[in-house]
SEBATOR-630768 format. One record per residue (C-alpha): x, y, z. Coordinates in steps of 0.001 Angstrom, whole numbers, always signed. Example, Ala and Ser with C-alpha at 12.3 -4.5 7.8 and 13.67 -1.06 7.14 Angstrom:
2
         X         Y         Z
    +12300     -4500     +7800
    +13670     -1060     +7140
This chain:
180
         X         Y         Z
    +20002    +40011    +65728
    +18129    +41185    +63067
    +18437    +44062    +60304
    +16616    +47036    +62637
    +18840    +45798    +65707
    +22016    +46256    +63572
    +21405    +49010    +62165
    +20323    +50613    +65254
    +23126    +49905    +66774
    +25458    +50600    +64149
    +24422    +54155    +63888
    +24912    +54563    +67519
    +27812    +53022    +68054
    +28929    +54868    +64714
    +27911    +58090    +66317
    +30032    +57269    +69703
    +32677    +56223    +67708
    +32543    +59670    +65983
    +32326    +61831    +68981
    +35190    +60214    +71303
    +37833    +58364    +68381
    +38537    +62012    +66571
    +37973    +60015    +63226
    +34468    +60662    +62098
    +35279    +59514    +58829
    +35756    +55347    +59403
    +32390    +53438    +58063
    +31375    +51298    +60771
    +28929    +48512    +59963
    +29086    +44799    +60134
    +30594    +42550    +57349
    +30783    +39285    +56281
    +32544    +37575    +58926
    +30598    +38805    +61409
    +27594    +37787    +59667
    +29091    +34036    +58942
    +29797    +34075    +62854
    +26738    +35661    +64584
    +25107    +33212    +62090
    +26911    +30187    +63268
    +26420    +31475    +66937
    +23172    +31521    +66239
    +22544    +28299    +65494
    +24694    +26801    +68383
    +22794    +28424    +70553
    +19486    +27339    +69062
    +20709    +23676    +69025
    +22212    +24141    +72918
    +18888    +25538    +74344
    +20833    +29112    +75087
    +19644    +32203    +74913
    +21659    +34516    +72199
    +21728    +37888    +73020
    +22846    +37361    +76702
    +25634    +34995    +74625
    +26514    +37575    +72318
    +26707    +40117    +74929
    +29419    +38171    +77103
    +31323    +37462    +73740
    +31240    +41062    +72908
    +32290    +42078    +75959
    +35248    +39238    +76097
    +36084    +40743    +72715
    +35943    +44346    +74360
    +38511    +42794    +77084
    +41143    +40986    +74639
    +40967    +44218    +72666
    +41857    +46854    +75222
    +44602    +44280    +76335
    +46530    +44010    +72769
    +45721    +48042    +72133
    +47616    +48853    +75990
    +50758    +45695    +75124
    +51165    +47134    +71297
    +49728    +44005    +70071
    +49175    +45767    +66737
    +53846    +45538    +66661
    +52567    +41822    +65928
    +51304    +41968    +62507
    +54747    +41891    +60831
    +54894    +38634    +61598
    +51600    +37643    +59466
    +51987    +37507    +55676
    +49559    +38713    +53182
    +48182    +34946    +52192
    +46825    +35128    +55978
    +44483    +37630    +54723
    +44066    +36128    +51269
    +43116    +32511    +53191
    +40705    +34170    +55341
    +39111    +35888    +52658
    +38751    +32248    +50226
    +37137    +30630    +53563
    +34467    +33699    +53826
    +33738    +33419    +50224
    +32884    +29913    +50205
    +30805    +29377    +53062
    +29139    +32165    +51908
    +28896    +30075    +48624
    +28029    +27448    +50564
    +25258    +28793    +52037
    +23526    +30046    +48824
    +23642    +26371    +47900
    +22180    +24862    +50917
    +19296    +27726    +50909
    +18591    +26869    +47704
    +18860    +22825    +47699
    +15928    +23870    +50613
    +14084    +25822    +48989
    +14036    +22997    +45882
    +13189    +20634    +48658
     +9717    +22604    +49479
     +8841    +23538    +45997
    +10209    +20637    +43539
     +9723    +21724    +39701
     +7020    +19801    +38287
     +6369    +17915    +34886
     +5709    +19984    +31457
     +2232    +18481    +31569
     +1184    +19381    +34872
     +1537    +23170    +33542
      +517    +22728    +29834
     -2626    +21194    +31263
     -5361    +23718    +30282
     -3800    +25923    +27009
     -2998    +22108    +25192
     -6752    +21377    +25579
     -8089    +24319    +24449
     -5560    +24810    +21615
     -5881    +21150    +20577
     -9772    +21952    +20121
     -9304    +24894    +17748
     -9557    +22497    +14491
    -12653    +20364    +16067
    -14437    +23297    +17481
    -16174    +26111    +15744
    -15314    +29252    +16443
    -18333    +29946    +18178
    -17601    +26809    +20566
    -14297    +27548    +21029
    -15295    +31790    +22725
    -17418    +30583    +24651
    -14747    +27796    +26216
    -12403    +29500    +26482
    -14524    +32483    +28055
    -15669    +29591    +30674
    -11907    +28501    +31297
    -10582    +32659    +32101
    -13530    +32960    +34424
    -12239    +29851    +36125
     -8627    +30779    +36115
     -9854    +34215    +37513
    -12125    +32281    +40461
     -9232    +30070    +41264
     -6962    +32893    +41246
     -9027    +34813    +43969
     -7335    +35323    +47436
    -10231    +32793    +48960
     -9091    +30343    +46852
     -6655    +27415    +48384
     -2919    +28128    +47390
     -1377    +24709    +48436
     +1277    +22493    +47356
     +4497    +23438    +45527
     +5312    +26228    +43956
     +7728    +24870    +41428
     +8477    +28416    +39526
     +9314    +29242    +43222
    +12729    +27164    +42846
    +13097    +27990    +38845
    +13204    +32003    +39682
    +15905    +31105    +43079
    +18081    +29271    +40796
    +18066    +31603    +37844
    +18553    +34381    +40550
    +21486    +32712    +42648
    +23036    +31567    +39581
    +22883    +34954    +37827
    +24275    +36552    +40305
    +27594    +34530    +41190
């Protein structure tokens, strides 16, 4: 499901939720366990050949069941039997396969885009700047006048953008890592 379908459906069922619970006030939304398991779902069904909304329909509904069952048997009398580290285990497994899956998505994207060498981006600058005390100054304008209006043609959107992207990975990393 993507971000419009959620939060589509969020608002509505928000809305409903307003309208017939008396509590207008509860935030309704999806969090991170439901995002670790529709992602999960997701890829089980990709892997099985099944489609996944029909899937997460009949799961939903199953869910819809097993609720209405525990709500009419005062399943909720239950909880006293679950300690607190329940909830503090739970929330440790969320955080690291959430963890886990920063690492993965960004092992993959240093997989497509691998950093490079310091010459293969020095290239051009070393040359010119390496010329300055060979070079008059008049020499040395008009090459590096002739080297801009290359970067500039090679820059162009007709121009072929292939191969890695190494600051690509640099920029993930320093973003993932900031952020932890």
């Amino acid at each position: 499901i993507g971000i419009p379908e959620t939060l589509i459906m969020s608002s509505v069922a928000g809305i409903l939720f307003a309208l017939f619970a008396g509590c207008p006030l509860i935030i309704i939304g999806t969090t991170g366990p439901v995002l670790l398991y529709d992602e999960a779902l997701f890829g089980f069904c990709k892997s099985n050949g099944i489609e996944f909304l029909p899937w997460r329909i009949w799961i939903g509904i199953w869910c819809l069941i097993i609720g209405v069952l525990i709500a009419a048997f005062q399943g909720s009398t239950l909880v006293k039997y679950f300690t607190r580290f329940t909830k503090d285990i739970f929330a440790s497994l969320v955080s690291l396969l959430f963890i886990y899956e920063a690492l993965r998505k960004l092992y993959l994207v240093f997989q497509a885009h691998p950093l490079l060498v310091i010459d293969d981006y020095c290239d051009g600058p070393t040359t010119v700047i390496s010329q300055l005390t060979t070079e008059g100054p008049a020499n040395l304008t008009e090459r590096v006048r002739r080297e801009i209006e290359t970067a500039v043609t090679e820059a162009s959107p007709q121009a072929k953008t292939e191969g890695p992207k190494p600051n690509t990975a640099l920029l993930s990393a320093i973003l993932m890592f900031g952020t932890f």
